[in-house]
N, C-alpha and C positions, 0 to 999 in steps of 0.2 A: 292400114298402116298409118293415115292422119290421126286416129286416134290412140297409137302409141306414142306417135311423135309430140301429142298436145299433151300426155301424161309425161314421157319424160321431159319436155321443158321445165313443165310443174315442179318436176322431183328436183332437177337441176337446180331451178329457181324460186325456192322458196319465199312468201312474200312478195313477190313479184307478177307481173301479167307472163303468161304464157309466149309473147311475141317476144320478151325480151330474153338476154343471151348473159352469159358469164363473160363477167370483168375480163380486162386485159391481162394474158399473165403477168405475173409479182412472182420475187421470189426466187430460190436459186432452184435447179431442178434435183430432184432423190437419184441420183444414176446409180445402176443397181441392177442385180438380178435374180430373177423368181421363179418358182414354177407352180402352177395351179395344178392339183390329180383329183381322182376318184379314186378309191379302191373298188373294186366291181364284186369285192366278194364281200366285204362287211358293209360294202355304202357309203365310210368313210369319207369323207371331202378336207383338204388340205392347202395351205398356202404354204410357205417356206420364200425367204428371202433375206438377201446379203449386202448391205452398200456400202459408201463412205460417209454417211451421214449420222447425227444423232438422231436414236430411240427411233428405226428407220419400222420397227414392227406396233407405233404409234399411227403408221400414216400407209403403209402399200395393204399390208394382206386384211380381207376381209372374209367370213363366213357363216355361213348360217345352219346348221343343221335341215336335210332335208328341202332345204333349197341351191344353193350351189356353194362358190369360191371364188376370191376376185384379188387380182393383184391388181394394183394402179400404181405408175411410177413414170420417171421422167420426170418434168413440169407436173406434179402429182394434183389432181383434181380429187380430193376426197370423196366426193357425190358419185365418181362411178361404183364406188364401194357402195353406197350406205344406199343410193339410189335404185344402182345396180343391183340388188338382194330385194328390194324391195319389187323392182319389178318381175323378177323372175319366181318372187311367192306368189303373184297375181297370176303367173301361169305361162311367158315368157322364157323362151329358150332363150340359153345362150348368144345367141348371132342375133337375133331379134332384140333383144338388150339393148350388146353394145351396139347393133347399129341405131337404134332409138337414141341413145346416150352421146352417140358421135354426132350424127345427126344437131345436136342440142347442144352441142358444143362450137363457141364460137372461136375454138385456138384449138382443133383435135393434131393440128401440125408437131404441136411438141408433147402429146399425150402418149404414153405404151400403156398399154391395159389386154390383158389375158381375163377368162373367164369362162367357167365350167359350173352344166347346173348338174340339178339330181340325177340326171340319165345319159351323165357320163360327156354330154354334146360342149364343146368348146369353142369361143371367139377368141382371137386373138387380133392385136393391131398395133402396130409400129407406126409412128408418125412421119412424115418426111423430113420433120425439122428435129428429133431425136439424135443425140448427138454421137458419130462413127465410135465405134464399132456398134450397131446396133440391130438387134433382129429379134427374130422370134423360131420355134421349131415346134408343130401339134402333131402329135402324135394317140393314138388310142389313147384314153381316159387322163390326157396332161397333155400341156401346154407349158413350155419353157421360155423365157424369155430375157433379153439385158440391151442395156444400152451401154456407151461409153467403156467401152474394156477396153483392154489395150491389147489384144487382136482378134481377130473374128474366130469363128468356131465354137463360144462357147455355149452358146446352143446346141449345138451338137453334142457335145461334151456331156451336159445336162441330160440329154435323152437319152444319149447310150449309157452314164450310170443309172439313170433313173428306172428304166427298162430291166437290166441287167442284176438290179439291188433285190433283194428280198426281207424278208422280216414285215412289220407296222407299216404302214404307211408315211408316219413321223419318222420312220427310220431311214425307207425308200427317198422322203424328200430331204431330209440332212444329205444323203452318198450323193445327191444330185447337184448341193451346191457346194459341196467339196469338193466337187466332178467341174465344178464353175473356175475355183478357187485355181485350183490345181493349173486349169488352164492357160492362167493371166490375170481372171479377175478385172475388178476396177482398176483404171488407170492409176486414180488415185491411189488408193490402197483399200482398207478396210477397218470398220468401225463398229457398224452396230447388224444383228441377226434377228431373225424371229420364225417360230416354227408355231403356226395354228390347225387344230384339227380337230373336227366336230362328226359328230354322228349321219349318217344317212340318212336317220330317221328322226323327226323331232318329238321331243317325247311330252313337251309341255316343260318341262322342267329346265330353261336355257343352262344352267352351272354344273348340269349334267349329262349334256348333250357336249361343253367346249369340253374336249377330251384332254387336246394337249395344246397351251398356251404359254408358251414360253420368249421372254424377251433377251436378250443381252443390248443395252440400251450404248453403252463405252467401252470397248475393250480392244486392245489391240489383235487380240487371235479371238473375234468373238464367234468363228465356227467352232475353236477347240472348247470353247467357252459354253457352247450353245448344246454340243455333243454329252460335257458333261452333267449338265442340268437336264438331258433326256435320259440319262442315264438314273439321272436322281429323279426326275419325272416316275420311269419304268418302273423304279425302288419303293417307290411311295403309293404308288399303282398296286402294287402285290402288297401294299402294309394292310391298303384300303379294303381290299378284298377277304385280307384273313379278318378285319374288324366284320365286317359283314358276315363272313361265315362264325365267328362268334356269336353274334347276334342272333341266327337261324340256329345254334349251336351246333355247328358241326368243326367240334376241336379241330380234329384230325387237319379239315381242309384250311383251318385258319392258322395253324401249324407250320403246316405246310407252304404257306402265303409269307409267314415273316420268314420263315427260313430261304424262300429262292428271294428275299428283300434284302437280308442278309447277306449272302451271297453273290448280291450287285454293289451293296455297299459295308464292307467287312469291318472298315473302321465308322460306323455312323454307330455310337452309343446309343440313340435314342431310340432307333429300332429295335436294339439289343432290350433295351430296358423295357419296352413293351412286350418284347418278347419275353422275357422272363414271368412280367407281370401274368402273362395269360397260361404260362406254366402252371404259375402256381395256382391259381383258379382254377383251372383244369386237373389240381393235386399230383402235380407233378413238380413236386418241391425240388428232389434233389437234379435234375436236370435246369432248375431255375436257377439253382446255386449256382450251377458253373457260372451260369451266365452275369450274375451278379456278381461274381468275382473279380471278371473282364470290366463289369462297368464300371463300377466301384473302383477302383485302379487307374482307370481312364478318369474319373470326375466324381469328387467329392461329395456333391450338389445333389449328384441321383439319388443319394446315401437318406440322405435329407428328407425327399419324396417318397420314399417307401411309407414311413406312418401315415402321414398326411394322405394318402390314397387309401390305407387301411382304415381313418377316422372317415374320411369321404365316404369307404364303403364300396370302394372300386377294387380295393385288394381285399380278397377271401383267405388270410391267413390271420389263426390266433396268436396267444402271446408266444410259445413255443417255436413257431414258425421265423414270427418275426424275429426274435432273437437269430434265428440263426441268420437267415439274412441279415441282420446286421454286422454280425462276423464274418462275412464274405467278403475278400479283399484285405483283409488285416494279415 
């Protein structure tokens, strides 16, 4: 245990000797609330969190693929995030962690920090000087947690939609803070959201492994804000996949991928238009039409792009072809 405690000082304190301790808190505190999960069936790891502060998904949620998940907030300490992941790659459980990290902290009175590694094991810790209404609730594979609401329970709150929710796991932890929301909330009110969520497994490749990273930095309703960028996340997620099954060539499935992309976002031209584009590649011209119909009516501009991809060599249609796409929408 003395040789976790002399590693996390290190981490804590960077440039510094090991005996010394973190400055005095500065600073106003992120009051706010989060919830660290697992999903147990993809491996998944997630943060999700809501306050009254700006760009508040700049400074609580951290994660790593295949190591764990870490909210920091209250009087927020950066280092249990960046620390925190660090020491849990080294082979550190969760409780072993944070208590390493508390330990090393010379102000953990106004600290809340939750945290969940690869095997699901969760710390959680409320400070004594965290400001009422303040608590935490851990439950199987999450940890919930908030300070300052304006009335208790919303921990509770948290667990029972969190529990209760089904779908992604980015979907599990939005119903959880709109399960926060619903309840009271920040005293204050609210401002900024962020939803992070990374693979189970690391694959080498980090921009691959952060699945879902989304901020709403200002916003007055920035859950309703946050909800819809997962939506357009979801959207762009199935664009992703039909480009890939192009690539391996399998029409049918890449088809099939802008069409349920489509149908999360019915007015987004841009996916219409790719979709057409792989129509017609695929020589399925007159089902491209319609689609260029729609676009071309929506924005002049796309109009424009069609040769320019055909000179590029991205679009597989001759002069005959092009012609008639360009009478699409007239």
């Amino acid at each position: 245990m003395l040789r976790i405690f002399m590693l996390a000082c290190l981490l804590l304190t960077p440039q510094v000797h090991a005996d010394q301790v973190l400055a005095p808190v500065t600073g106003r505190p992120v009051h706010t609330y989060s919830i660290v999960a697992r999903d147990p069936d993809s491996g998944q790891l997630g943060v999700a969190v809501q306050s009254h502060w700006f760009s508040v998904g700049s400074l609580v949620p951290w994660a790593q693929a295949g190591v764990g998940a870490i909210a920091t907030q209250s009087f927020v300490e950066v280092r249990y995030g960046v620390s925190g992941l660090e020491l849990m790659a080294s082979g550190l459980d969760a409780q072993r962690t944070l208590a390493a990290l508390l330990a090393a902290d010379a102000n953990p009175g106004v600290r809340q920090v939750a945290m969940i590694d690869n095997s699901g094991r969760t710390a959680t810790y409320t400070g004594e000087n965290c400001i009422e209404y303040a608590g935490h609730l851990v439950g199987e594979n999450f940890s919930v947690q908030a300070n300052l609401m304006i009335k208790p329970g919303v921990p509770q709150a948290m667990a029972r939609a969190f529990q209760q929710a089904s779908g992604s796991l980015a979907e599990r932890l939005l119903v959880a803070l709109e399960a926060a929301q619903a309840t009271g909330g920040d005293l204050r009110g609210k401002q900024s959201a962020a939803i992070l969520v990374v693979s189970g497994n690391a694959s080498g490749r980090s921009w691959q492994d952060r699945l879902v990273d989304l901020h709403v930095e200002d916003n007055p309703q920035p859950l309703l804000e946050l909800r819809r960028l997962l939506l357009l996340n979801t959207a762009y997620e199935h664009m992703n996949r039909g480009d890939h099954a192009l690539e391996s060539g399998d029409i049918e499935a890449a088809l099939a991928e802008y069409g349920r992309a489509e149908a999360l976002q019915p007015d987004n031209l841009e996916m219409k238009f790719w979709h057409a584009v792989s129509l017609v590649n695929a020589g399925r011209v007159d089902a491209a039409i319609l689609l260029f119909d729609t676009i071309f009516r929506g924005g002049v501009q796309w109009r424009e792009l069609v040769p320019r991809l055909a000179r590029a060599g991205l679009l597989q249609a001759d002069v005959a072809v092009l012609k008639r796409i360009d009478r699409a929408g007239q």
